[in-house]
N, C-alpha and C positions, 0 to 999 in steps of 0.2 A: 772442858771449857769453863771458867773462870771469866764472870763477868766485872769489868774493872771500870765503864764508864755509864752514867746517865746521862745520857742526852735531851731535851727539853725542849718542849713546844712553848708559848709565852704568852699572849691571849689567851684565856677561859684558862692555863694550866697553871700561871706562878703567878696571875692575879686575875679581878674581875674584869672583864672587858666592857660589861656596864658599867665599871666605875669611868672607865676612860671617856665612854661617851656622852655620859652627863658631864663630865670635865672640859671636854669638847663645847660642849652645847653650855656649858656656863664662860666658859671663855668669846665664845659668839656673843653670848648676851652681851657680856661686859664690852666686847668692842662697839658693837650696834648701838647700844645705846649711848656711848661716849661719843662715835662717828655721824651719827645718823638722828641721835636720839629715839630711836626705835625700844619700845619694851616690851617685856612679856613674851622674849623668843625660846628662851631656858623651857618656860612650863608648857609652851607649846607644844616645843620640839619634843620634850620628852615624853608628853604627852602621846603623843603619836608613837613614839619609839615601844615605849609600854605595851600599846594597842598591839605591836607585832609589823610597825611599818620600817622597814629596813631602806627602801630606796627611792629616793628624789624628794628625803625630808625636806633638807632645804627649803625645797620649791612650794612645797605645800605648808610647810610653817608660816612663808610667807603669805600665800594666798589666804591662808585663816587671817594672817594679821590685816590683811587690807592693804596690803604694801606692795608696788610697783617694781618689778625687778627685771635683772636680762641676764643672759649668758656669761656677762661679766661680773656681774654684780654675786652670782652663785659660783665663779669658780674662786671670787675671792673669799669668798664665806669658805669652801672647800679647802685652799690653801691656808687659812688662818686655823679653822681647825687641826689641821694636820700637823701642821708647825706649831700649836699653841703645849705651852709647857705643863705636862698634864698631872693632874692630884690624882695618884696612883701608889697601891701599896702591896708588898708581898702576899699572896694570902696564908694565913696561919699555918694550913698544913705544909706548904710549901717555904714558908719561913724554919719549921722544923724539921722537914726533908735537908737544908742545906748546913741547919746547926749540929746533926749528929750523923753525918756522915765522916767515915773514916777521911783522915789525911790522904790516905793512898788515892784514894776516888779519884778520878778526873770526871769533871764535870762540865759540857756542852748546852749551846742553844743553838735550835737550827728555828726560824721564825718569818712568815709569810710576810705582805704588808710594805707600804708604800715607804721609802727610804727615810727620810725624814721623821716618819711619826714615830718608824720605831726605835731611829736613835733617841727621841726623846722620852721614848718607855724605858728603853735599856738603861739609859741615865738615871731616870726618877726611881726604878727598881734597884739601881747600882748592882746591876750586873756583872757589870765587866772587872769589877773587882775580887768576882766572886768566882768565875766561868775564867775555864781554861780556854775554851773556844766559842766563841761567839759571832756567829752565822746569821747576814741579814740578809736572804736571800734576793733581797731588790738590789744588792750590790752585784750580781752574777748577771742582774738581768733576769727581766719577766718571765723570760722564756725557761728559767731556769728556779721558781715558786716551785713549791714543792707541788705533786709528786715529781720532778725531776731528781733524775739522781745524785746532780754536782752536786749538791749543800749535802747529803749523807757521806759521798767519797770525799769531800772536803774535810768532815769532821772528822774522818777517821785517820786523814796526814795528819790536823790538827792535834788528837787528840792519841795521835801515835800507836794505835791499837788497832788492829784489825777488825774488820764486822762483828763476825761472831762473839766479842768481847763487849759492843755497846748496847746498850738500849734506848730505843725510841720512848717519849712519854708526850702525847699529845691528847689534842681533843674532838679534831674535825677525820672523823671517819671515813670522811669520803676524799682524804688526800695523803693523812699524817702516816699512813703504814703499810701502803699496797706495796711502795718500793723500797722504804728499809726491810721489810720482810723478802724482797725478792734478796738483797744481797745478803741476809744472813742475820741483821740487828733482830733483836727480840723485839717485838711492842707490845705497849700498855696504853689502851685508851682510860684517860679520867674521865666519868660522864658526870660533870657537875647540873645538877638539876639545874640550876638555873643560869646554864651556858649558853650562848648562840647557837651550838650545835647538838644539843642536848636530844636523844632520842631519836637521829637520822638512821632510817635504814640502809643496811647496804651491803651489798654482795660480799660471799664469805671470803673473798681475794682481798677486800677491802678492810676487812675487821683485824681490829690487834688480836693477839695473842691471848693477853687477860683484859680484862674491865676492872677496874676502882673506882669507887666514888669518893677517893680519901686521900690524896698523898701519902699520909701515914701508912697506909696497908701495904707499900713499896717495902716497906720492913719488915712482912710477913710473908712476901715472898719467898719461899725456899733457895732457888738460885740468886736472892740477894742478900738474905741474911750476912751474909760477911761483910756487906760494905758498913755497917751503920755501928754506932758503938755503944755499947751497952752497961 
């Protein structure tokens, strides 16, 4: 068996997903204070984020601010973040994963996450210029976020290859590899220290194949040395 595709997670794996969220939370600032004249939600928010507070920022950003809000008022903050055009960038290792790989490669993204935001990551990373197949699992429907197995049997019509020929490369252990491992993909968790998902435990059904903490080390792999060019 000859492996001939990478397949690609995209939060925490081909850039930081804390860059997204302060880009987020700076895009809120900027509206709020133009709409509302409200300041000082950026340092809040982030503030809090920092802390380790993952759910119903919004709500408590505002409550520290002394500002009066309702169910609407947070789903439009929700909506604006999502849709907002985000300051996002490849990260290094991952920039040199896609500049030295062979021409032969076929190269995949299969990617969680609410439809709109992550067209607007695939664009600002200019993915799609770059990826043979590009897999937003919110277009299959919820029900179909990974670990479902449409978006893996998808990518491999896409990507013309059989299981045994791709590999998975994600970061959240507790979704990215239980079910490309059941059909046959190799997987690689990246565990970036300072990931979202960095350090979760989880049953051996659940864990990739190898661990890196490097994109680079993907070309020290023995069954991949041939993709990369030297």
């Amino acid at each position: 068996m000859t492996i001939n595709a990478l397949v690609f997670d995209m939060d925490d794996t081909l850039y930081q997903e804390k860059d997204y969220v302060q880009s987020g939370f700076k895009a809120i600032d900027r509206w709020m204070n133009k709409e509302f004249k409200i300041t000082g939600f950026y340092e809040t928010a982030l503030d809090l984020f920092l802390s380790g507070k993952t759910k119903l920022i919004f709500n408590e950003t505002l409550e520290k601010l002394n500002i009066f809000y309702d169910n609407t008022m947070i789903k439009n903050m929700v909506d604006y973040y999502r849709s907002h055009e985000p300051d996002i960038h490849l990260l290094e290792d991952a920039k040199w994963i896609l500049e030295n790989l062979r021409d032969t490669v076929k190269i995949g993204l299969i990617s969680d996450g609410y439809l709109v935001a992550q067209e607007k990551k695939v664009n600002a990373l200019k993915l799609q210029e770059k990826f043979h197949s590009v897999i937003l699992t919110d277009r299959l429907g919820r029900e179909h976020w990974k670990p479902s197995h449409v978006p893996y049997e998808q990518a491999s019509r896409e990507l013309q290859l059989p299981h045994d020929q791709c590999v998975y490369i994600g970061d959240n252990i507790n979704k990215d590899f239980i079910t490309a491992k059941r059909l046959g993909w190799i997987t690689i968790q990246i565990d970036r220290k300072d990931g979202l998902y960095s350090g979760i435990a989880a049953d051996q059904e659940y864990k990739a194949h190898f661990s890196i903490d490097n994109l680079r080390d993907l070309s020290d792999l023995p069954m991949l040395k041939h993709m990369f060019v030297y």
